[in-house]
N, C-alpha and C positions, 0 to 999 in steps of 0.2 A: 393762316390769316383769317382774322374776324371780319364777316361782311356783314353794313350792318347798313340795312335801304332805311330810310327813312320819307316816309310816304303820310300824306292825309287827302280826306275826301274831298276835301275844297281848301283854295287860298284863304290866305289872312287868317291861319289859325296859328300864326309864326312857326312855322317848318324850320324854315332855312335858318332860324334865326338861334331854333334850336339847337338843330346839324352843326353850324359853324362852331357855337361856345362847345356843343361836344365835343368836337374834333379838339380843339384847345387842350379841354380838361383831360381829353388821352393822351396829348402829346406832353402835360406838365407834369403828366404822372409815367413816365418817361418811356410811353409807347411809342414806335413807329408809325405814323399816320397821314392815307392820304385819302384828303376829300376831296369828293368829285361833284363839280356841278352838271346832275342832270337832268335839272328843269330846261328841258331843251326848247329854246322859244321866247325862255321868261326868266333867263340867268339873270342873276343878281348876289350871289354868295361874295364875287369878291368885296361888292359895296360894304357887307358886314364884317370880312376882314382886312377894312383899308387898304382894297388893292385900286389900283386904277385898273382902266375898261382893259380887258385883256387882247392883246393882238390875234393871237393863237387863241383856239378853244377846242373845245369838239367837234362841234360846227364845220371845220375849215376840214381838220382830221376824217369827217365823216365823209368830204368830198374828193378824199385820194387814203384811202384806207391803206395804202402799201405804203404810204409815208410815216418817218420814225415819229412812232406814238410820244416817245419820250419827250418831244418837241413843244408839247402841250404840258406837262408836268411841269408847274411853277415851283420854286422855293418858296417859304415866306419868312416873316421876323422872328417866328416862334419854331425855337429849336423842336423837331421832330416833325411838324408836321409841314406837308405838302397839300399843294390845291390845283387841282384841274380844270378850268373856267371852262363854261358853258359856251352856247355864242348865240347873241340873238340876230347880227346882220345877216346870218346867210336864213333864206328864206325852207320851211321846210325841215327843218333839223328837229321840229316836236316830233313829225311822224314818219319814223325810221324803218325805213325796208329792212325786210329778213337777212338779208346778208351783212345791211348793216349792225344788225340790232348783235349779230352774232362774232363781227370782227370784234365789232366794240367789247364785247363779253369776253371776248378772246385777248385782248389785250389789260382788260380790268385783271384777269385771271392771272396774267402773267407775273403782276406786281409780289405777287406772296413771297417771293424771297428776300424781298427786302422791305416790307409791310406788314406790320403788326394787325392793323386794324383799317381798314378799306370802308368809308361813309360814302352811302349813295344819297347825295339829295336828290330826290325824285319830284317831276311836276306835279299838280294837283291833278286829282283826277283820275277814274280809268279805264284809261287808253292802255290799248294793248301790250303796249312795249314798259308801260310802268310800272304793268302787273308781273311782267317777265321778270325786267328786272328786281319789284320787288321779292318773287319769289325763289331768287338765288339765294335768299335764306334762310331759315325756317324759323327764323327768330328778329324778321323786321321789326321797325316801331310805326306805330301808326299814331301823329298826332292829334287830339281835337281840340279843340275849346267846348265852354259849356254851354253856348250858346244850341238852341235846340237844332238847326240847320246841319252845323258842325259835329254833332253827334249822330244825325241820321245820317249823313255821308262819309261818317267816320264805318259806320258799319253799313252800308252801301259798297265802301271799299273793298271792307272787308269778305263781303259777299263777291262781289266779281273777281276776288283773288282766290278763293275755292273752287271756283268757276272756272276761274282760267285753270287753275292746277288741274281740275279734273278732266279738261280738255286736252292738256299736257301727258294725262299718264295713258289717257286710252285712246290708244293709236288706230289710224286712219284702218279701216277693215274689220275692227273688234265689234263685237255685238253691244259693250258698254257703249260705244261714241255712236253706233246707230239708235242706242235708246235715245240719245243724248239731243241726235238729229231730229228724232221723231219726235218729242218735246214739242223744239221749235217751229215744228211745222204744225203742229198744233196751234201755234199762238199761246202756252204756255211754257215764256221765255222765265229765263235763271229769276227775271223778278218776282214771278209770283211761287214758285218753284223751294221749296224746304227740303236738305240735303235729307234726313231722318226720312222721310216720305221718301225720295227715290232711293236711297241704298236697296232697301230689301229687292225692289225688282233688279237691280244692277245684280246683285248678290246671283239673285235665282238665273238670268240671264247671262252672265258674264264670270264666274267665280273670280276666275284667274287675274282679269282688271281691279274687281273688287278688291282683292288680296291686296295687288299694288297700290292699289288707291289708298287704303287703311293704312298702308305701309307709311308712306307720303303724310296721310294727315297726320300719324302720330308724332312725326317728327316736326310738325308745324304749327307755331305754336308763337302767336305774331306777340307783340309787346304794344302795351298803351301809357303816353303820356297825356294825362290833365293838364294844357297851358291857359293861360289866359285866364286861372280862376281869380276870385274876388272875394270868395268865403268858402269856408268849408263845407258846405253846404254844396258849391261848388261841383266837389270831389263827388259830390254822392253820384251823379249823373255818367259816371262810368260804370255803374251796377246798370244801366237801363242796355249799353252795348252788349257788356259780360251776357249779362240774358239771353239777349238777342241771339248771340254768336252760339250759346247754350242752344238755345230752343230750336233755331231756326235753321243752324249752318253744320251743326254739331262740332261744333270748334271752342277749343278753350284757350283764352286769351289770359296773358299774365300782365298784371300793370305793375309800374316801372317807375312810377308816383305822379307828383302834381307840381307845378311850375307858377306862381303867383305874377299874376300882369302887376308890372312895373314899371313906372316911368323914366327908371335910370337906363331899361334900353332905348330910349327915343335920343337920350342925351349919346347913348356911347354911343352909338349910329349915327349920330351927325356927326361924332368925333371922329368916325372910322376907325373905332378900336370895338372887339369882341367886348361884350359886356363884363365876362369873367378878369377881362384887363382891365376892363375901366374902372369894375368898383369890383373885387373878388367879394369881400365881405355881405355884398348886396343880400337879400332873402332868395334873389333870383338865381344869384351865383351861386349860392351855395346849397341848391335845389341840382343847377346842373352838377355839380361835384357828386354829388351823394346819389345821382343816376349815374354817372361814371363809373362811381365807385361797384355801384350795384351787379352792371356790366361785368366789370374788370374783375369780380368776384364770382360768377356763372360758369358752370365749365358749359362752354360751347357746343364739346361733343355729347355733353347729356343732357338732349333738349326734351326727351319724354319728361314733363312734371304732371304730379298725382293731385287729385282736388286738393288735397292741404297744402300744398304749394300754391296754388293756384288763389286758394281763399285768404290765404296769408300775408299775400303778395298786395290785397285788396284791401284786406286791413291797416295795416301799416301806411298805404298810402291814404287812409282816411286821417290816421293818429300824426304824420306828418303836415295834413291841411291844415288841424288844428295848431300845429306847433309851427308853422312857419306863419301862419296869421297870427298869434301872440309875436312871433319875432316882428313883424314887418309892424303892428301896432306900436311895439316898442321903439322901433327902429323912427317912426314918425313921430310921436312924443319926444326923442329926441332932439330930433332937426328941430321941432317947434321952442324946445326950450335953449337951441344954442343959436339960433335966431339964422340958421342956417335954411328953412324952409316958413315964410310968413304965413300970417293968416288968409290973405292974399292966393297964394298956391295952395292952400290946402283948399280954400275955396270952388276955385279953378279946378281943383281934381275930385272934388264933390261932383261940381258942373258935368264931366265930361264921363263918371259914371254912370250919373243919373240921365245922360244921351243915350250909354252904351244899353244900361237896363231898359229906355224905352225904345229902342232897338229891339229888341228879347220879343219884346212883349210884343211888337207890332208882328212878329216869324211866328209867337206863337198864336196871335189870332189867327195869320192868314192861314198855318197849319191844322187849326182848330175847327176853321169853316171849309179845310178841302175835305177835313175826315166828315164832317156832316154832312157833306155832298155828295161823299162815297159812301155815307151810310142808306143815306135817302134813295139812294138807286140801285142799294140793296148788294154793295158791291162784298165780295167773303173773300179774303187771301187764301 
């Protein structure tokens, strides 16, 4: 069974919205698939596959853990796949005690005999239990947009999931999780903190952790979707994470491509149908497919990839932005000449780019003048 978290560093970089047409596109291509909503708090997955509010959820599950899990596993209309609903009524279900966090693990786990492919939508954010359960696999997706906010909390995430993993592998007594301690008590927490900088004293300190730790990172090895871009240009701003993740966490991250904001998902979501149903043809739909396909072509158990893999992976999603912006250009030229979209609407979606772009621009000033504020007081990472 593929586990496959799906996680980003803040809302509204359309997660869920992703998760759900994935889940679709595994189960058209005739996988076994069940999604699970674990935005716990802030469920909403059925809304994007026209379900109504669900009775059962997690939620309900989480507050009698010896009750049959199975109870909560919905059917839906689309052969192969199943969904798990979240719950937002019962209060408390974002932040999961240890026993819970471990039944529920214990029963996701159980699904594999009859589960091809297991999607975790995960909440924004990270909270302790997202990073768990993101790192049940060493090949998550992490979404952003290109928005500047969305990319620094894309790899913000990404930093507190090494973080956590490293707390994970060096156990309570080890001389690695005392350095780890002493860190903190320093007042130099995992934020200002560069993996490359502490390994060597872990290493001299610790061998034996070290080993395991190396062991662990080589196998992890998270996946990046582009949503929400607007131009190819767009795409480039996953090279500034890549870096990041390079320089700072010594982790190498593969991306998985780019996703173009579309306004046909606003229409299928008021329809309650997945977008890949409503229009498959869409630039959008068929971005999700060719990440599917991408997936469903990875041997899972060979998750070590070498820089050319890695750079490869980087490219192609550059050579895709270009080529799905000629498609969606065309696709618009279209609608205009079969009077199927007026000048009226395309007007109207001028309007509400040029909000979104001055949007941008207001995160990158106020980002602009905190880094002058930290220069002026002479602040050094």
């Amino acid at each position: 069974m593929r586990i496959i978290p799906v996680a980003s560093g803040k809302g509204g970089v359309g997660k869920s919205l992703f998760a759900a047409n994935l889940g679709v596109a595994f189960a058209q291509a005739g996988q076994r698939v069940v999604l699970a909503d674990l935005d716990l708090g802030a469920s909403n997955l059925h809304l994007v596959l026209g379900h109504q509010s669900p009775r059962n959820g997690i939620g309900a599950w989480l507050n009698d853990t010896k009750s049959d899990f199975n109870d909560v596993i919905t059917d839906t209309d689309i052969r192969g796949l199943h969904f798990i609903p979240g719950d937002t009524e019962i209060p408390g279900t974002a932040n999961l005690k240890a026993y819970q966090l471990k039944a529920l693990v214990k029963r996701l786990m159980s699904l594999k005999d009859e589960t091809d492919i297991l999607i975790l939508d995960l909440g924004a954010g990270t909270h302790q239990s997202i990073l768990d359960f993101f790192l049940l696999s060493g090949r998550g997706i992490v979404v952003s947009a290109p928005a500047v906010t969305a990319v620094l909390n894309a790899y913000v995430f990404l930093k507190n999931a090494v973080f956590r993993l490293m707390y994970t592998v060096f156990g309570k007594g080890t001389k690695a999780r005392a350095y780890l301690e002493q860190v903190r008590k320093d007042g130099s927490g995992p934020q200002r903190l560069y993996i490359p900088r502490m390994l060597p004293d872990i290493k001299s300190k610790d061998p034996a952790s070290y080993e395991k730790f190396m062991a662990h990172m080589s196998r992890f090895h998270p996946r990046l979707i582009m949503n929400m871009i607007e131009d190819p240009k767009d795409a480039d701003v996953a090279m500034k994470i890549r870096r990041s993740c390079e320089e700072y966490l010594d982790l190498k991250i593969e991306h998985l491509g780019v996703v173009y904001r579309d306004g046909v998902q606003d229409t299928a979501l008021s329809s309650r149908l997945p977008v890949v149903l409503y229009k498959p043809q869409s630039v959008l739909s068929q971005a999700i497919y060719r990440i599917a396909d991408k997936i469903l072509a990875s041997d899972e158990e060979e998750t070590v990839l070498d820089d050319r893999e890695i750079e490869d992976s980087f490219q192609e999603a550059g050579v895709e932005a270009e080529v799905d912006f000629e498609n969606k250009m065309d696709y618009v030229e279209d609608l205009l000449h079969s009077g199927a979209l007026s000048q009226g609407d395309l007007i109207e979606t001028v309007k509400s780019q040029q909000l979104e772009i001055a949007k941008i621009r207001k995160e990158n000033n106020f980002l602009k003048l905190k880094l002058s504020q930290a220069a002026a007081l002479g602040y050094k990472p």
